[in-house]
N, C-alpha and C positions, 0 to 999 in steps of 0.2 A: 928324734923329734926335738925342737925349742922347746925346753920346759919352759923358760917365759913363756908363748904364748899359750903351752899346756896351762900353766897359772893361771895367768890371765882368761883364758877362755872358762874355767871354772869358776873363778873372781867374778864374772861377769854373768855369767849363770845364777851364781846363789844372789848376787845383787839385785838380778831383772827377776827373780822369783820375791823377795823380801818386795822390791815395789809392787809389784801384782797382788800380794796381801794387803799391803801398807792402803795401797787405793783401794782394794775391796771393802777394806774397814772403814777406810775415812766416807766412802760413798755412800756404806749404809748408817755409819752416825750421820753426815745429813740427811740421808731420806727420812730420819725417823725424826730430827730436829724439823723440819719443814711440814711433817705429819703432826707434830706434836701441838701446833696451836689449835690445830680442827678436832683433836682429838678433847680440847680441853672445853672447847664452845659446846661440843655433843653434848660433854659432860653438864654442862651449866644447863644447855638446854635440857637434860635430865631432872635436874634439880630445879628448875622454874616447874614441870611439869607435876613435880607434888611426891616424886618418887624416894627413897631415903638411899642415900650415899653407896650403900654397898649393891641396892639393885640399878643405881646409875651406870655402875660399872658392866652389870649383864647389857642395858640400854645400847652402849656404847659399842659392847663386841656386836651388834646389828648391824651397826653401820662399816663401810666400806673404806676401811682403813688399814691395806694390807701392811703397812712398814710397824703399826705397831698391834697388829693383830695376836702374834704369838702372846706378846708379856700380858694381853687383854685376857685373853683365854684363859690362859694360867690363873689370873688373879680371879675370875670367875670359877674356875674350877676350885681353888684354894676355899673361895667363900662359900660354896655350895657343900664343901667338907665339910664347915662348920668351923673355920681357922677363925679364928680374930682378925676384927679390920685392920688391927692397927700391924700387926704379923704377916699380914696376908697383902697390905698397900707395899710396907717396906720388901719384899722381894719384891712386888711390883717395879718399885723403884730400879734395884739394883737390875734386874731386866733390864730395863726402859736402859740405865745407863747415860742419861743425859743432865746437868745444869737446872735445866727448867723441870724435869721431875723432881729434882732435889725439892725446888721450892713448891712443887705443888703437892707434895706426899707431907711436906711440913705444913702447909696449909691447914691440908686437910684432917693433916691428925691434931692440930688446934682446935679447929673446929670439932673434931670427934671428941674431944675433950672439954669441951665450953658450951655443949648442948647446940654447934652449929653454927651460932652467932657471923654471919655478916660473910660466912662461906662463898656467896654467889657473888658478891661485891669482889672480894676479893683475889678469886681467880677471872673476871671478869677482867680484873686491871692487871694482874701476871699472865694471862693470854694475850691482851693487848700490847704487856711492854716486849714480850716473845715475839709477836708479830715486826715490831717495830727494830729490836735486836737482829733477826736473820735478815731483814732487809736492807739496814745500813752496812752487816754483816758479805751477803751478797757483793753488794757492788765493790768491798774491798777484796773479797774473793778474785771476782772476776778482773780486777784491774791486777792483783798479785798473781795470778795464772797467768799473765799475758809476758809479764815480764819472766816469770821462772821459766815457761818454754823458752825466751830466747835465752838465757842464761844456761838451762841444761843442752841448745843448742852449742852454742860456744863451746860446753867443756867436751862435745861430741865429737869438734870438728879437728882437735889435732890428732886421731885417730884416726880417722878417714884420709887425712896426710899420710898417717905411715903405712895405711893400705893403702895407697896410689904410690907411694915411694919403693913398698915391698914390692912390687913389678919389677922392678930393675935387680938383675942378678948380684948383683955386685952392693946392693945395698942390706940384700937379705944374706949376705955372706956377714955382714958388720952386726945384722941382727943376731948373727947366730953365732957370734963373737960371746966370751963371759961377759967383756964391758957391754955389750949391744942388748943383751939376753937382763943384763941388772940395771940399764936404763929403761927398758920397757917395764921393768915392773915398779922401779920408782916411781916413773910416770903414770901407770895407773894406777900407785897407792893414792900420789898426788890429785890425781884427775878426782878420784875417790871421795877425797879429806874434802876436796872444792866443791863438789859435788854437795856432799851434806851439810858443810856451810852456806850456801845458797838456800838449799831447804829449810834449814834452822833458821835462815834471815827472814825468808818468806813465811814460816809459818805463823799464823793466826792465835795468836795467844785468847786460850776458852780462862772461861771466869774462874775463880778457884772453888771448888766443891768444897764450899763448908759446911752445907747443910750434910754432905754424904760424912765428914770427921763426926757430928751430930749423933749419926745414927747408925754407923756402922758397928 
């Protein structure tokens, strides 16, 4: 058997397995990023309604908000213990896992701190500027997806040449040559390298978490 393509067929295996997590992850930090501004309004709407911060949070797990229902539950279950708000919000946080919790657990433990003061004002306007961040967010999303498919196209297509060239007896004799057998695997370490440099170019630079240095 070509242990190149032995290689390579394993190379290529643990790769398309690493992107299949890679997108499970990034799919569900947006879902819970896009869940996160309704999730913050409920809150508000909580708090207009006369109820105090830590039953907002029960408020909230009522409503119909499965991408961040888990870290809700928990943080109700935590305060029903009898944890401290401000103990019981920070693993919230670290759940949730997002930028925009950073800033709203810092918020709000201000506010848990200063008797309250001016809390609803000012998740009010870090819901609204979240709203306004994934949506200019979006459309560069959408316009950098468009270009990375045809880019991971391209580095797809000189492989698909040496399966249509493998057909030919006499070519897969040259494959299965030392030289033939250590050009296919340069070629995919290559394809590989360009491969991730594409995604590094495309990817979406997030804010820096410095609320999470804060309070970790």
């Amino acid at each position: 058997m070509n242990w190149a393509v032995l290689l390579i067929s394993f190379g290529a295996f643990g790769f398309a397995w690493r992107e299949v997590l890679v997108i499970r992850r990034d799919n569900s930090k947006l879902q819970r990023e896009r869940a996160w501004p309704q999730f913050e309004e409920v809150f508000i709407s909580g708090l207009q309604s006369g109820i105090s911060v830590a039953d907002t949070f029960s408020f909230a797990n009522d409503f119909d908000l499965p991408e961040l229902k888990k870290p809700i539950a928990e943080m109700v279950s935590n305060l029903d213990r009898g944890q401290p708000l401000i103990k019981a919000i920070e693993r919230f946080r670290q759940n949730v896992d997002l930028p925009h919790a950073d800033v709203f657990v810092a918020i709000v433990g201000l506010a848990h701190r200063t008797g309250g003061q001016n809390l609803m004002q000012a998740l009010a306007i870090h819901a609204a500027s979240v709203r306004f961040e994934l949506a200019a967010r979006g459309d560069v999303r959408a316009r950098q997806n468009a270009i990375l498919s045809v880019s991971k196209l391209g580095l797809l297509a000189p492989w698909i040449l040496v399966g249509v060239l493998s057909a030919n007896e006499q070519t897969r004799n040259s494959f299965n040559s030392t030289l033939g057998q250590s050009l296919l695997v340069a070629g995919f370490a290559i394809s590989f390298l360009a491969y991730r440099l594409v995604v590094a170019a495309g990817r979406i630079t997030s804010f820096s978490r410095v609320f999470r240095a804060i309070h970790g």
